[in-house]
C-alpha positions in Angstrom: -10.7 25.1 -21.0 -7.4 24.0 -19.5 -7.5 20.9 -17.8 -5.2 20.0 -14.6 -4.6 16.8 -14.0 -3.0 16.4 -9.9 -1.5 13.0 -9.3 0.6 12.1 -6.2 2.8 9.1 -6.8 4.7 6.5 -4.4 6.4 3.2 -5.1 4.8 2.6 -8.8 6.9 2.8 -11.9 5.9 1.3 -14.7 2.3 1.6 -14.5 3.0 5.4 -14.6 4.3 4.7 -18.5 0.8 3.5 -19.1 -0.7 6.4 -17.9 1.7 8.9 -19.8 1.1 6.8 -23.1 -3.0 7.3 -22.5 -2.3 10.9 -22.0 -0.2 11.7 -25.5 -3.0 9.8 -26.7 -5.7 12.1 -25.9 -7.5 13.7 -28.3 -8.3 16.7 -26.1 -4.8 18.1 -26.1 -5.5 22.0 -23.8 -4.0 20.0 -20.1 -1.2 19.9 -17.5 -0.2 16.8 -15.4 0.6 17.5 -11.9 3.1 14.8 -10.5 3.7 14.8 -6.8 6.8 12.5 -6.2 6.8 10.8 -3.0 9.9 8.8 -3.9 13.0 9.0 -2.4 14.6 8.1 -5.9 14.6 9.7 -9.5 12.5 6.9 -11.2 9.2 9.0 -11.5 11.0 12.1 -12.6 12.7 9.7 -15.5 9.9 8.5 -16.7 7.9 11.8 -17.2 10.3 13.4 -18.8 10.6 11.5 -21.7 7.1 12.7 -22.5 7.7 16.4 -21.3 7.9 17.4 -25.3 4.2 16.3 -25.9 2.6 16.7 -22.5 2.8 19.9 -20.1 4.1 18.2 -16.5 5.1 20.0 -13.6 7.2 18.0 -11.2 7.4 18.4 -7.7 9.4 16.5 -5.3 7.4 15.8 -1.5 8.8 14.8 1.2 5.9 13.5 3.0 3.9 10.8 2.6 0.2 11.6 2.2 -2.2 11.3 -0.4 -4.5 14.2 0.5 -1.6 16.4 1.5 0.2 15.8 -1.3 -2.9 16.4 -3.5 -3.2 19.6 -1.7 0.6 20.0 -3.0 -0.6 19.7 -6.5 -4.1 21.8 -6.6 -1.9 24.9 -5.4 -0.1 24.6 -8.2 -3.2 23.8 -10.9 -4.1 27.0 -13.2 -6.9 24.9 -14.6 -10.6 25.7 -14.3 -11.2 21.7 -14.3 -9.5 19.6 -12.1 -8.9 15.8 -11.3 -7.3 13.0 -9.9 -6.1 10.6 -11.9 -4.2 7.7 -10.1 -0.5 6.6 -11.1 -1.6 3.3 -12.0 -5.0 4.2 -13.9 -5.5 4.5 -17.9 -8.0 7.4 -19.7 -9.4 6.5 -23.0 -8.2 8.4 -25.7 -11.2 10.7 -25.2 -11.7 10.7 -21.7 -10.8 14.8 -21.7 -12.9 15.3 -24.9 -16.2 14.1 -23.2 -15.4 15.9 -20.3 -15.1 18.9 -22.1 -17.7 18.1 -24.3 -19.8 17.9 -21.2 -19.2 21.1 -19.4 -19.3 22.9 -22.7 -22.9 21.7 -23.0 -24.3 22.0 -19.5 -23.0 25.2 -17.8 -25.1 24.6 -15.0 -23.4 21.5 -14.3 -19.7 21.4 -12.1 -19.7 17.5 -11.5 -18.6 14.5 -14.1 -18.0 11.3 -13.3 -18.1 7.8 -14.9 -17.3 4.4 -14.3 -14.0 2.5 -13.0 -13.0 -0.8 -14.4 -9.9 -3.3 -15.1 -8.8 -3.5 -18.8 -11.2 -6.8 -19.1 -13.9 -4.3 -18.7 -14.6 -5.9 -15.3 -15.9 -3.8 -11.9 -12.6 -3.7 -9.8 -13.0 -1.2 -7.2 -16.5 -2.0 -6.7 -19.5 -2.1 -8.8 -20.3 1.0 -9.9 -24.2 2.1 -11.2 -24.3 0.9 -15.2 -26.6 3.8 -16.6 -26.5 7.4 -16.0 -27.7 9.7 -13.6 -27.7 12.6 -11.2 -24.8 12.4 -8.5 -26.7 12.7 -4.9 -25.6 12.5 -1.4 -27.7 9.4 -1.2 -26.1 7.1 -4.8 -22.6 8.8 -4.3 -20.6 5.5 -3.5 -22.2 4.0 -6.8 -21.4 6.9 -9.1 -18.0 7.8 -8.1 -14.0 7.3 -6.9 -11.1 8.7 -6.7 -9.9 8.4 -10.0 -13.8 9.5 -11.9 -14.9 12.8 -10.7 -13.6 15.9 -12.9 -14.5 19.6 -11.2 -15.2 22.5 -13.3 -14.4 25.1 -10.5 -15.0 28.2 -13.2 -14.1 31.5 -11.2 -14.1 29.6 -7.8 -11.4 28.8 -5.3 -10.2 25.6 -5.6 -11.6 23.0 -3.0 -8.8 21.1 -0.8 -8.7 17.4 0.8 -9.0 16.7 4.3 -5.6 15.6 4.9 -6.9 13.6 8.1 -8.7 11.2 5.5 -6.8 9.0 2.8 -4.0 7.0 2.6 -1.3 8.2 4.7 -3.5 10.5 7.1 -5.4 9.6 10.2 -8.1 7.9 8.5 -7.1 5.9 5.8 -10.0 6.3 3.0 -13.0 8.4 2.2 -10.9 11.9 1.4 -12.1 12.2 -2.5 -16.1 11.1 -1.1 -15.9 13.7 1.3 -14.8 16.2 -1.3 -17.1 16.0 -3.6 -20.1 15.7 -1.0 -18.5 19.2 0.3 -19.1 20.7 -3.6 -22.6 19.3 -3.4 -23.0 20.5 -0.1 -22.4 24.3 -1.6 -25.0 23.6 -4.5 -22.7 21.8 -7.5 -24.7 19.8 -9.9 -23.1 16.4 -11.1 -23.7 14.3 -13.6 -22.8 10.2 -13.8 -22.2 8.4 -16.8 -21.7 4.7 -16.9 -20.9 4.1 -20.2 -17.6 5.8 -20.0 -14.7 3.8 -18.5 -11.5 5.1 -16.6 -9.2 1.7 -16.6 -7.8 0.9 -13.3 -5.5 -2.5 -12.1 -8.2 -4.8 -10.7 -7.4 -4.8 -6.3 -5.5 -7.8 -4.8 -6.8 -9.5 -2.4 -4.5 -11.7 0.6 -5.5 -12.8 3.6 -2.9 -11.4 6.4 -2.7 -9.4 9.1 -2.0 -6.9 7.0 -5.1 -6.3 5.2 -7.2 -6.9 8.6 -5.3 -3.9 9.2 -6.1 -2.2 5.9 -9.9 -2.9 6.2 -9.9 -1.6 9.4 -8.1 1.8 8.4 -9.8 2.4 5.7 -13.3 1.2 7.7 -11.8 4.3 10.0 -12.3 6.4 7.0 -16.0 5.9 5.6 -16.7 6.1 9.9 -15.0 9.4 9.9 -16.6 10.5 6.4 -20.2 9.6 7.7 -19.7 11.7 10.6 -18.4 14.5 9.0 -21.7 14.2 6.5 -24.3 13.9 8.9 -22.8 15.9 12.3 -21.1 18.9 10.9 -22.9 19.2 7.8 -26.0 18.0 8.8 -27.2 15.8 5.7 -29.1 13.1 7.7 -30.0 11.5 4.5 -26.6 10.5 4.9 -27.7 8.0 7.8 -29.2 5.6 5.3 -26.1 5.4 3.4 -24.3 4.7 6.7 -27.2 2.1 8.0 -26.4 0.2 4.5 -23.0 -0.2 4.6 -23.5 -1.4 8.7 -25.8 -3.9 7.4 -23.8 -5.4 5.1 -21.4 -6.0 7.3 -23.1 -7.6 10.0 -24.5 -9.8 7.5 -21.3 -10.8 6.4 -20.2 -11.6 9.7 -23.5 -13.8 10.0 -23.2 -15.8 6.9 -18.9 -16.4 7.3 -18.9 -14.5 3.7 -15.2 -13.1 3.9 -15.8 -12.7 7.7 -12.6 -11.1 8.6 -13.4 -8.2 6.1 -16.6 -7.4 7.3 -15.2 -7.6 11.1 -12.0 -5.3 10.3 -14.8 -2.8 8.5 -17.4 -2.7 10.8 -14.7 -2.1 13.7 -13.1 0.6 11.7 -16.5 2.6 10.8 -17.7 2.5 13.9 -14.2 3.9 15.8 -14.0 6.4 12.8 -17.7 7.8 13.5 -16.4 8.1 17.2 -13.1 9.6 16.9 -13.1 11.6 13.9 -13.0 15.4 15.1 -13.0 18.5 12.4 
């Protein structure tokens, strides 16, 4: 099964060399990197081409800025039946492709894999993510997956596209790759979790500045506009809870000063996102 890997790529360099090097590294060798440049330099193209000899890359210049629409770039050009989404700053395991592979091969009825995201110190970074395994559901979908995790075996299907309102660089500035897989479910594809297998990621950084008010707030916009899509247009109220949860949170943050200003830029942002966000 040919595996194709789609990764945008904007204002990151040498993190990109880690990636390559987990990548010639793989002991599941049948795949095809997708890099979307959004650059207006050379650097990226560079630096994959000293590994063009060992790796299959297909390079394509963009000249927008969008992480969904340039993913959308890269999935029209995929021939694989899996696909994912590795980040330019994220780092497989040697066998990362093997037990996906491994995976599919042994559970046909299955179309969904994901695992667990953490920093090289084996530390949650993006958030903490469920430990065990488990089915992927509408309801434990923020605890079993992100953007960097999920691996699609689309078989004989079409390929599924992002939203290119939500993500970084559209309208709404997070919840594209939740919203895509919760449109596979949506049309009946099993997943499966696994949280003993680790996709390495930079842990985030956190300053306090206007700046990421502003970032909370967009990518609060996001998870609003995600929950409506979910529970208006697809009509998976079971959504709500996940919703009420997150809401909660929030206002509990606000009450007990615990990083206030995040919870105040998120809860703003979800709840102008569930507002605005129009299909």
């Amino acid at each position: 099964m040919l595996v194709s890997l789609v990764m945008p790529t904007l204002n990151r360099y040498d993190d990109i060399d880690l990636l390559m090097q987990s990548l010639q590294r793989q002991t599941y060798k049948n795949f095809e990197l997708i890099v979307i440049d959004q650059n207006d330099n050379n650097k990226v193209e560079e630096i994959v081409n000293k590994y063009k000899d060992e790796i299959v890359v297909k390079y394509i210049k963009s000249d927008k800025i969008g992480l969904s629409y340039n993913r959308n770039i890269g999935i029209e050009m995929a021939k694989g039946q899996i696909i994912a989404f590795p980040d330019d700053d994220c780092v497989y395991e040697d066998d990362t492709l093997e037990k996906v592979i491994k995976f599919f091969e042994e559970n046909d009825n299955y179309r969904l894999y994901s695992c667990k995201t953490m920093d090289a110190n084996k530390v949650d970074c993006f958030k903490k993510m469920y430990d065990g395994r488990c089915e992927i559901s509408t309801t434990n979908i923020m605890d079993t997956l992100t953007s960097i995790t999920f691996f699609i075996n689309f078989k004989n299907d079409n390929y599924t596209k992002f939203d290119e309102k939500l993500g970084v660089g559209g309208e709404y500035g997070s919840g594209e790759e939740i919203d895509y897989v919760l449109d596979l479910l949506s049309k009946g594809y099993k997943g499966r979790y696994f949280g003993e297998n680790i996709i390495y990621h930079p842990a985030k950084k956190h300053s306090k500045s206007k700046e990421k008010y502003q970032r909370d707030f967009n990518y609060g916009r996001g998870f609003g506009a995600l929950c409506k899509k979910e529970i208006v247009y697809r009509k998976n109220y079971k959504f709500i809870k996940v919703m009420g949860y997150k809401i909660v949170r929030n206002i509990g943050g606000i009450i007990l000063n615990k990083d206030r200003d995040y919870h105040d830029a998120t809860i703003k942002g979800r709840i102008e996102g569930f507002r605005k966000y129009k299909l």
